[in-house]
ROTORSE-477720 format. One record per residue: residue in three letters; x negated, y, z of N, C-alpha, C in turn; residue number from 0; chain. Coordinates in nm, 3 decimals. Layout:
BEGIN
ALA  X  Y  Z  X  Y  Z  X  Y  Z  NUM  A $
...
# end
This chain:
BEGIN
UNK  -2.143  -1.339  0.699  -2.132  -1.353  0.844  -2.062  -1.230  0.899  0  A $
UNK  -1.991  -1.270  0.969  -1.910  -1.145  1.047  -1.932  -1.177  1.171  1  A $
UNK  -1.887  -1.053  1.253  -1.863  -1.069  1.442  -1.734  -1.054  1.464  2  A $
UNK  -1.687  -1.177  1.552  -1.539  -1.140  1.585  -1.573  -1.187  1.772  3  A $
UNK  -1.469  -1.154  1.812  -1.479  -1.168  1.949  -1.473  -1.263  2.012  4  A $
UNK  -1.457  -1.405  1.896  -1.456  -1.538  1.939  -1.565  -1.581  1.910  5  A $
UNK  -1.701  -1.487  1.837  -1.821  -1.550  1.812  -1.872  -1.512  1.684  6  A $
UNK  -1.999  -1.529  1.632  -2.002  -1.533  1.506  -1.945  -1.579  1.381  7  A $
UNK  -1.889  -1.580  1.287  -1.775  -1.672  1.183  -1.876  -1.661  1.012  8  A $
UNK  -1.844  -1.746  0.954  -1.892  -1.750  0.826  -1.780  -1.787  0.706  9  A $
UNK  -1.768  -1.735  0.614  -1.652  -1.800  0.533  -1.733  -1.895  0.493  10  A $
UNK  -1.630  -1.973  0.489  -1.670  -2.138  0.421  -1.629  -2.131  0.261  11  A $
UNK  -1.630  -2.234  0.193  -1.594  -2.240  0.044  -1.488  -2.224  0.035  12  A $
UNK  -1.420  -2.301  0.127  -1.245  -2.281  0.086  -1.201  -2.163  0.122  13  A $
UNK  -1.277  -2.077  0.174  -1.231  -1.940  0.211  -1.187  -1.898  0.368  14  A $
UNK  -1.155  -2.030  0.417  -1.163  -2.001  0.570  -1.278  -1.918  0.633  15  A $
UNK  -1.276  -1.888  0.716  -1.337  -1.826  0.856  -1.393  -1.968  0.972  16  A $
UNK  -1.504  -1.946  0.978  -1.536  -2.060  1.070  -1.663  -2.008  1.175  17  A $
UNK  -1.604  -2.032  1.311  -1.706  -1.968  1.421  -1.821  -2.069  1.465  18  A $
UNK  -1.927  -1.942  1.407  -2.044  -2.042  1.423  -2.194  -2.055  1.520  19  A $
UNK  -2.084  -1.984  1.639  -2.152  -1.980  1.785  -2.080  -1.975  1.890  20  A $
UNK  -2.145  -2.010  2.010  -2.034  -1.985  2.130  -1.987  -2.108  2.157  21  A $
UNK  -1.860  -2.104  2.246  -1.797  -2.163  2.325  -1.685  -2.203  2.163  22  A $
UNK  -1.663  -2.121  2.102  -1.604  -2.186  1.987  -1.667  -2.211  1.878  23  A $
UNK  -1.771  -2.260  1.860  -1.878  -2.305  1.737  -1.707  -2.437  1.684  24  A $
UNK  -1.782  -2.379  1.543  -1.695  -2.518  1.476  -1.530  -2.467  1.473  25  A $
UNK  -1.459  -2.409  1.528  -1.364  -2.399  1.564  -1.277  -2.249  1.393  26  A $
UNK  -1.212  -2.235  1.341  -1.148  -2.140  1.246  -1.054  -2.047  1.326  27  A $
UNK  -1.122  -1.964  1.260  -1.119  -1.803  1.322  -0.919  -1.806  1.325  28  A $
UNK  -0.858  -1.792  1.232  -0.733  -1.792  1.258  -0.623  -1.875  1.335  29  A $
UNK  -0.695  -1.961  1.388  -0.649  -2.116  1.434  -0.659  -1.986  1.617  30  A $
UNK  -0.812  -1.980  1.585  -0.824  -1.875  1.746  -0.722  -1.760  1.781  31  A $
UNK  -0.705  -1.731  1.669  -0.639  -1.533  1.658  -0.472  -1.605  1.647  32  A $
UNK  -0.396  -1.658  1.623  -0.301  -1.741  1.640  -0.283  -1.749  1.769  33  A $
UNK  -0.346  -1.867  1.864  -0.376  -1.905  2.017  -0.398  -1.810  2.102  34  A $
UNK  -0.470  -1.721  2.074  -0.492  -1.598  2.151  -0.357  -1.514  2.123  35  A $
UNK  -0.300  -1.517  2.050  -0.187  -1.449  2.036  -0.081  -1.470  2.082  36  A $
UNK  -0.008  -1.593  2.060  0.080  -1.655  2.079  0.106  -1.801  2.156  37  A $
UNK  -0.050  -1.861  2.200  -0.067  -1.974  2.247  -0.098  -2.073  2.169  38  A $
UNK  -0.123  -2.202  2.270  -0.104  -2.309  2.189  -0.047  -2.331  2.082  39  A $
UNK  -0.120  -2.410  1.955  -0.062  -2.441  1.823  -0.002  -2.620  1.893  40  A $
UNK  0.108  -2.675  1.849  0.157  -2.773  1.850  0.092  -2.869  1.788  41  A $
UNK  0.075  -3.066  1.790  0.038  -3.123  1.769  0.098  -3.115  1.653  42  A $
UNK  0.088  -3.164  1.491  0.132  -3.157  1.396  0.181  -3.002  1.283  43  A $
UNK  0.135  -2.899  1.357  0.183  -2.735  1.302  0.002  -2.695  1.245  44  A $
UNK  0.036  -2.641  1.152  -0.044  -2.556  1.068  -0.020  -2.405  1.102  45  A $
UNK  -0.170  -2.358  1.121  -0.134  -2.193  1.120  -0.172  -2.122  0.947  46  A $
UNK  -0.028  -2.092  0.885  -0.074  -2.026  0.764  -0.065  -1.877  0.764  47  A $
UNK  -0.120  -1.835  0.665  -0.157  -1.709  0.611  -0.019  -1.679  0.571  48  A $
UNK  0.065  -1.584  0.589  0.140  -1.538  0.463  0.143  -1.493  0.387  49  A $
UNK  0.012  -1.372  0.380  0.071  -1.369  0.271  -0.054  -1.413  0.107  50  A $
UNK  -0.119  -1.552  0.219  -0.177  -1.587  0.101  -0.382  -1.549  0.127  51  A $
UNK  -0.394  -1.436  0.187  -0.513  -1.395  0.237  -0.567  -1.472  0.323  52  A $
UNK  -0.667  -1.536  0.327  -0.734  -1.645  0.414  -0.828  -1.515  0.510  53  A $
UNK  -0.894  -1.407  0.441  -0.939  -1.298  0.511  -0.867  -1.239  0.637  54  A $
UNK  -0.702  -1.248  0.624  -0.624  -1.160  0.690  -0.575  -1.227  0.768  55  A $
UNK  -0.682  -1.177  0.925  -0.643  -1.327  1.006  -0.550  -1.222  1.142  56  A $
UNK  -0.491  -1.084  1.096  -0.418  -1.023  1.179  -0.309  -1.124  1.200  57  A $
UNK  -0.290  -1.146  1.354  -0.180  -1.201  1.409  -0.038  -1.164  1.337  58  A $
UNK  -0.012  -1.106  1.309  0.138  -1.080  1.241  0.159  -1.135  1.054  59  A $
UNK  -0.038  -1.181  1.040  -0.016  -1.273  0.894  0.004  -1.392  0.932  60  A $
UNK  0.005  -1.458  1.046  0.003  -1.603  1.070  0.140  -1.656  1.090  61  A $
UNK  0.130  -1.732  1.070  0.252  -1.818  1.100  0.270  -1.974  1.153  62  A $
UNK  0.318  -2.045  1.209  0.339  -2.176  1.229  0.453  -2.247  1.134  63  A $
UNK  0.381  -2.331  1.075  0.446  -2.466  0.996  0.418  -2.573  1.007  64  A $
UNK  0.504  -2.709  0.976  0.503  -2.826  1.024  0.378  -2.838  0.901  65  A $
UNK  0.300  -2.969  0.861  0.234  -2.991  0.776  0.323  -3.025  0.676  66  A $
UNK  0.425  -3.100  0.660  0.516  -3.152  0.578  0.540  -3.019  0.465  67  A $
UNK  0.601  -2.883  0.611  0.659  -2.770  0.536  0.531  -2.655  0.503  68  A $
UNK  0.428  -2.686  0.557  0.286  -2.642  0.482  0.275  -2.687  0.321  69  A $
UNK  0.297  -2.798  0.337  0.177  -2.851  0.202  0.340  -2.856  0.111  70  A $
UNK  0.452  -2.850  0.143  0.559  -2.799  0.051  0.567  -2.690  0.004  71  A $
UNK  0.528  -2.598  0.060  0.546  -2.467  0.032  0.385  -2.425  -0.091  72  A $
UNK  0.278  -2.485  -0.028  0.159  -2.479  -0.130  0.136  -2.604  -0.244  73  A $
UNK  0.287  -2.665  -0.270  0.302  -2.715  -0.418  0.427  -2.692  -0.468  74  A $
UNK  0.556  -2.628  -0.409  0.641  -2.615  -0.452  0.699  -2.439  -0.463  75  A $
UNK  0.624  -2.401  -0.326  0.664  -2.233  -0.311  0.621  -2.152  -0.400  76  A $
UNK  0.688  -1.994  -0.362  0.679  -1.966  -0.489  0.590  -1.870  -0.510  77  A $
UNK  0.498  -1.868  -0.402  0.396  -1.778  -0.444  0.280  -1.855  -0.533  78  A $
UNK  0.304  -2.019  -0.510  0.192  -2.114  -0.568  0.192  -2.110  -0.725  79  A $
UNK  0.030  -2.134  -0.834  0.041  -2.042  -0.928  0.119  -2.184  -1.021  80  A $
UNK  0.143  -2.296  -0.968  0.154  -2.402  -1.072  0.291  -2.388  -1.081  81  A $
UNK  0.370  -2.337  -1.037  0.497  -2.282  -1.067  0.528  -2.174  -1.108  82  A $
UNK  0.691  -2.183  -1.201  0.713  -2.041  -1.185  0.771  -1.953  -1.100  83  A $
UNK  0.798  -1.853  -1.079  0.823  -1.720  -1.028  0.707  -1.719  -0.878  84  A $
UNK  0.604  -1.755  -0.943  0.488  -1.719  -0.855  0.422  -1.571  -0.928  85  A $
UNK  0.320  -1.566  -0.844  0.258  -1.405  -0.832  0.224  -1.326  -0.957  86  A $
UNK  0.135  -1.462  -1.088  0.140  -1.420  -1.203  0.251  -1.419  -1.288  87  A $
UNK  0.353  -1.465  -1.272  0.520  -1.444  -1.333  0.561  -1.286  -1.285  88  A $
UNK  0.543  -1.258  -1.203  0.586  -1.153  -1.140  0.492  -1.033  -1.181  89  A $
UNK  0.366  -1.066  -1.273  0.379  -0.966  -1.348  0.337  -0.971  -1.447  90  A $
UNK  0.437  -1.098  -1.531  0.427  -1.073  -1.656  0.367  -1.216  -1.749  91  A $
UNK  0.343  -1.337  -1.624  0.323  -1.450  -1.694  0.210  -1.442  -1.777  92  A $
UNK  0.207  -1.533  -1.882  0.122  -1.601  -1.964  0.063  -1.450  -2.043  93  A $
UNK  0.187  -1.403  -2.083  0.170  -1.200  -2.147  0.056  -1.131  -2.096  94  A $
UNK  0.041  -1.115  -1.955  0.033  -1.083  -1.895  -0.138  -1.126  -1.876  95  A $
UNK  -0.143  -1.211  -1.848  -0.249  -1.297  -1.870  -0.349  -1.311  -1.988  96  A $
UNK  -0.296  -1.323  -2.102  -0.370  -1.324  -2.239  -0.394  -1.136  -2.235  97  A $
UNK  -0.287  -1.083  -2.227  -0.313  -0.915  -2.243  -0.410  -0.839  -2.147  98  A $
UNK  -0.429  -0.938  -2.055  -0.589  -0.853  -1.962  -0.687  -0.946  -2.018  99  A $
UNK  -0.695  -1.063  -2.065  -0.809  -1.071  -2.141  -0.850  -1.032  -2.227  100  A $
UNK  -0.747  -1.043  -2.366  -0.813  -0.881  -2.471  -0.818  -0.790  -2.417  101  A $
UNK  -0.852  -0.747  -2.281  -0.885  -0.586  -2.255  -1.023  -0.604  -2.206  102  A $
UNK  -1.067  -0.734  -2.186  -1.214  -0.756  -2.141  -1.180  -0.825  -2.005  103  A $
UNK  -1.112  -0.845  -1.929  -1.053  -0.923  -1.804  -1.104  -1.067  -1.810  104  A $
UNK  -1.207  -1.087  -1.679  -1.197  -1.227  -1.690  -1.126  -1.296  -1.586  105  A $
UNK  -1.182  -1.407  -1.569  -1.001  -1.507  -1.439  -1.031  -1.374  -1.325  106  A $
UNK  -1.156  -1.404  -1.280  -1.141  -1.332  -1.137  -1.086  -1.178  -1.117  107  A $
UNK  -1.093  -1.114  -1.229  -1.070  -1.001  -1.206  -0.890  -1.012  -1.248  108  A $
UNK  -0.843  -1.112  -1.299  -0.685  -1.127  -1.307  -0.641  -1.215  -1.160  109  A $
UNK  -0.754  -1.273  -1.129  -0.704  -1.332  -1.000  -0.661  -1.209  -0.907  110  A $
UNK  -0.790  -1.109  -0.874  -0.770  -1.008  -0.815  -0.644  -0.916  -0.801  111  A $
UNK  -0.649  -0.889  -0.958  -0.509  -0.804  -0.964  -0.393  -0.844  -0.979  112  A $
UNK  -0.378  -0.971  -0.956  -0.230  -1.011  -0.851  -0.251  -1.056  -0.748  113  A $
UNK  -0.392  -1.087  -0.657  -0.413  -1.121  -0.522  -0.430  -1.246  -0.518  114  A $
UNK  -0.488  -1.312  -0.569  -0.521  -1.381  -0.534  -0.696  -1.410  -0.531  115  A $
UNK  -0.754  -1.527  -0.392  -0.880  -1.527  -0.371  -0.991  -1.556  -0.462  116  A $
UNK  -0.982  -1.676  -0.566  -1.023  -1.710  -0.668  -0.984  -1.767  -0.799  117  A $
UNK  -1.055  -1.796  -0.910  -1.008  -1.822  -1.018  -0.929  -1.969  -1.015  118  A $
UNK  -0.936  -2.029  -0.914  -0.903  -2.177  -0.980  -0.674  -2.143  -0.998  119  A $
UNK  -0.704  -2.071  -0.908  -0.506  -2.012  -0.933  -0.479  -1.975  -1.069  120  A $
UNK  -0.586  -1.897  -1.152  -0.573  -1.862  -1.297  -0.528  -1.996  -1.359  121  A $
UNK  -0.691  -2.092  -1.294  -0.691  -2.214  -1.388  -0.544  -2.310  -1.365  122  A $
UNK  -0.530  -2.318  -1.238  -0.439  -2.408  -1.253  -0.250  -2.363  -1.330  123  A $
UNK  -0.293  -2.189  -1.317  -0.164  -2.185  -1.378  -0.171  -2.167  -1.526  124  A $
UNK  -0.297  -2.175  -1.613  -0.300  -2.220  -1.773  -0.231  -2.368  -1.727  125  A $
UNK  -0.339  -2.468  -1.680  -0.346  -2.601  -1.669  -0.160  -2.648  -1.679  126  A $
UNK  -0.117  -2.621  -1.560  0.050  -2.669  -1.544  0.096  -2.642  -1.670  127  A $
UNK  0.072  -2.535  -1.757  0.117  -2.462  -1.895  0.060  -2.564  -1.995  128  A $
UNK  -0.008  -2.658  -1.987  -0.103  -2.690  -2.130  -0.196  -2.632  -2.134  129  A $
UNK  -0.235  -2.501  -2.114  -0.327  -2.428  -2.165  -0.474  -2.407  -2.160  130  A $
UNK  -0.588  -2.393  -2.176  -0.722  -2.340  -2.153  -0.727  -2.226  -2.159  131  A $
UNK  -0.828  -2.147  -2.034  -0.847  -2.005  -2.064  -0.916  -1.977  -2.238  132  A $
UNK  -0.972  -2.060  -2.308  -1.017  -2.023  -2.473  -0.870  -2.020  -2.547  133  A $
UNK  -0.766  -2.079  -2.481  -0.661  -2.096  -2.593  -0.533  -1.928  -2.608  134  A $
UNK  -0.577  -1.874  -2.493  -0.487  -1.778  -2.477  -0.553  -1.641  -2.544  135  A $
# end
């Protein structure tokens, strides 16, 4: 639970921010910090993160995208892990990956040290590969 000035907020599972008192109960903290910033979000626009931080709801991480060019960018862009020249390519791929686990590294702590929030980004970028985290 945190205090923000739109109310109390709780992260949810997916990692959002969600205000859970007030005049904005129910309502996601960055959806607010967006609006308060810049105004109204448009019928059909997504407010995303850029750089990936669901935590980092500073106005200058947000951005407006259509949904179309939302949910393109989080299966085709290139920070997403099921592709390449996303975040774990950039340092060092699959290498990279197997070589912090023989050092004792598990997903989350490789999630971490390329930034990302949780393990399922590890998993899904074995998965796109063939791979299991036992096989590497």
């Amino acid at each position: 639970m945190i205090k923000t000035r739109f109310g109390n907020a709780y992260k949810r599972k997916d990692g959002y921010y969600q205000i859970s008192s007030g005049v904005n109960q129910g309502k996601l903290l960055h959806r607010l910090v967006y609006e308060d910033e810049y105004g109204p979000i448009p019928t059909g626009f997504i407010v995303h993160h850029i750089n990936g931080d669901k935590e980092n709801n500073n106005p200058s991480n947000l951005m407006l995208l259509t949904k179309s060019n939302h949910h393109h960018l989080h299966t085709h862009g290139v920070n997403h892990p099921r592709w390449d020249n996303g975040r774990i390519d950039s340092f060092g791929g699959l290498e990279f990956v197997s070589a912090s686990k023989n050092k004792g590294m598990n997903m989350q702590d490789i999630a971490d040290t390329v930034g990302y929030s949780n393990v399922s980004s590890i998993f899904h970028y074995l998965d796109k590969r063939g791979l299991k985290w036992n096989q590497i």
